[in-house]
C-alpha positions as CSV (number, residue, x, y, z in Angstrom):
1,X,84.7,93.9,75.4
2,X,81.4,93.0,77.2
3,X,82.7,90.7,79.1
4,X,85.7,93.2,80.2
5,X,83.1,95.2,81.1
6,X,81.3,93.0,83.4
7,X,84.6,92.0,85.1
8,X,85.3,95.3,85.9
9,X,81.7,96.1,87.1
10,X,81.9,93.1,89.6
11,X,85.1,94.4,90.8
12,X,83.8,97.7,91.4
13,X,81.0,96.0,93.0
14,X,82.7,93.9,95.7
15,X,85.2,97.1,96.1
16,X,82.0,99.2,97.2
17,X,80.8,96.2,99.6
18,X,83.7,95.4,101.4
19,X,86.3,98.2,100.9
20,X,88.4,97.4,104.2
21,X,89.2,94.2,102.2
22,X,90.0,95.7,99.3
23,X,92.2,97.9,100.7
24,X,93.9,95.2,102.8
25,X,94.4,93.1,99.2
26,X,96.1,96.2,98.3
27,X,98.7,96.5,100.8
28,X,99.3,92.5,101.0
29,X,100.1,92.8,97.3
30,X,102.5,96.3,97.7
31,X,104.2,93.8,100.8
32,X,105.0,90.8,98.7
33,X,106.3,92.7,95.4
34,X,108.2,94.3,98.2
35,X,109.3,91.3,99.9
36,X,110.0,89.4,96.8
37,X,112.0,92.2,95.2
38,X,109.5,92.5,92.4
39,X,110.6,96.3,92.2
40,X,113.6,97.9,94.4
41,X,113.1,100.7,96.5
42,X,115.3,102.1,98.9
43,X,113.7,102.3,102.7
44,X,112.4,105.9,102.3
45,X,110.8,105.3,99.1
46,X,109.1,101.9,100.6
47,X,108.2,103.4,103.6
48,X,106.4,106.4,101.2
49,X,104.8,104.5,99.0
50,X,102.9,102.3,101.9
51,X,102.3,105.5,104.0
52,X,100.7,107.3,101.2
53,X,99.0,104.0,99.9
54,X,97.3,103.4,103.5
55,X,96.3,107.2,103.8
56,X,94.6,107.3,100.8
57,X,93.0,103.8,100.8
58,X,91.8,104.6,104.3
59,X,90.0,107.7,103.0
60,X,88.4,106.1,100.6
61,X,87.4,103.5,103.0
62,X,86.1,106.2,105.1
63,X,84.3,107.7,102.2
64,X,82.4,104.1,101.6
65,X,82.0,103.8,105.2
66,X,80.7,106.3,106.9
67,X,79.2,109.3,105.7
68,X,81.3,112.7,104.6
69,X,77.4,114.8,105.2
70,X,74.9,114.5,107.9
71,X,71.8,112.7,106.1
72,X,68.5,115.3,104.9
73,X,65.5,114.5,103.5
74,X,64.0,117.2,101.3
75,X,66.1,119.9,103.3
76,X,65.5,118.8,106.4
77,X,68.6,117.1,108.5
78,X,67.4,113.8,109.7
79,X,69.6,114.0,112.7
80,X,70.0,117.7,115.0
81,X,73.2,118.8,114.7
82,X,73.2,119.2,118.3
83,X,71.9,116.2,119.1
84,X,73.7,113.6,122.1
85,X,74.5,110.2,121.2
86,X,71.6,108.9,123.8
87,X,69.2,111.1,122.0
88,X,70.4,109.8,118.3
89,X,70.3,106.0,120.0
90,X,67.0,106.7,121.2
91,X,65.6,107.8,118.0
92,X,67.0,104.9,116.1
93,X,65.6,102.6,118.6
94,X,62.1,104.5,118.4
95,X,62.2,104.6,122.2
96,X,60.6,107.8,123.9
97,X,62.5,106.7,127.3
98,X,64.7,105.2,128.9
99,X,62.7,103.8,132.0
């Protein structure tokens, strides 16, 4: 059972590191059980099951991704919410200007 365990932990691990991949490994499989009739759907039901498949894989790579909340520290919001891109890339650079 342990050693289920850490199989499935390594798994989750590698999902959480690259989940565009893992969501790509997804899909290829749903193509070739499709391709080599391992279950028979008509063309709606195919074409339902990858839509909702990509939709809801692509959230969830979104959700590893990127952030769903601005980042805070004790409160505060590290970034203004009103805030340009050039003033966000000049405070990651640590840059006062541009000259």
């Amino acid at each position: 059972m342990k050693q289920t365990a850490h199989i499935f932990d390594e798994i989750v691990k590698w999902v959480r590191q690259e989940p565009s991949a893992a969501e790509a490994l997804i899909l290829a499989f749903l193509a070739l059980g499709v391709a080599f009739q391992w279950w028979h759907w008509s063309s709606a039901q195919t074409g339902a099951v990858f839509g909702i498949a990509a939709v809801l894989l692509g959230m969830f790579v979104r959700s590893q991704v990127t952030p769903t909340v601005r980042p805070r520290d004790g409160g505060r919001e590290l970034i203004a919410p009103d805030a340009s891109v050039t003033e966000v890339e000049i405070l990651a650079t640590g840059l006062d200007d541009l000259s």
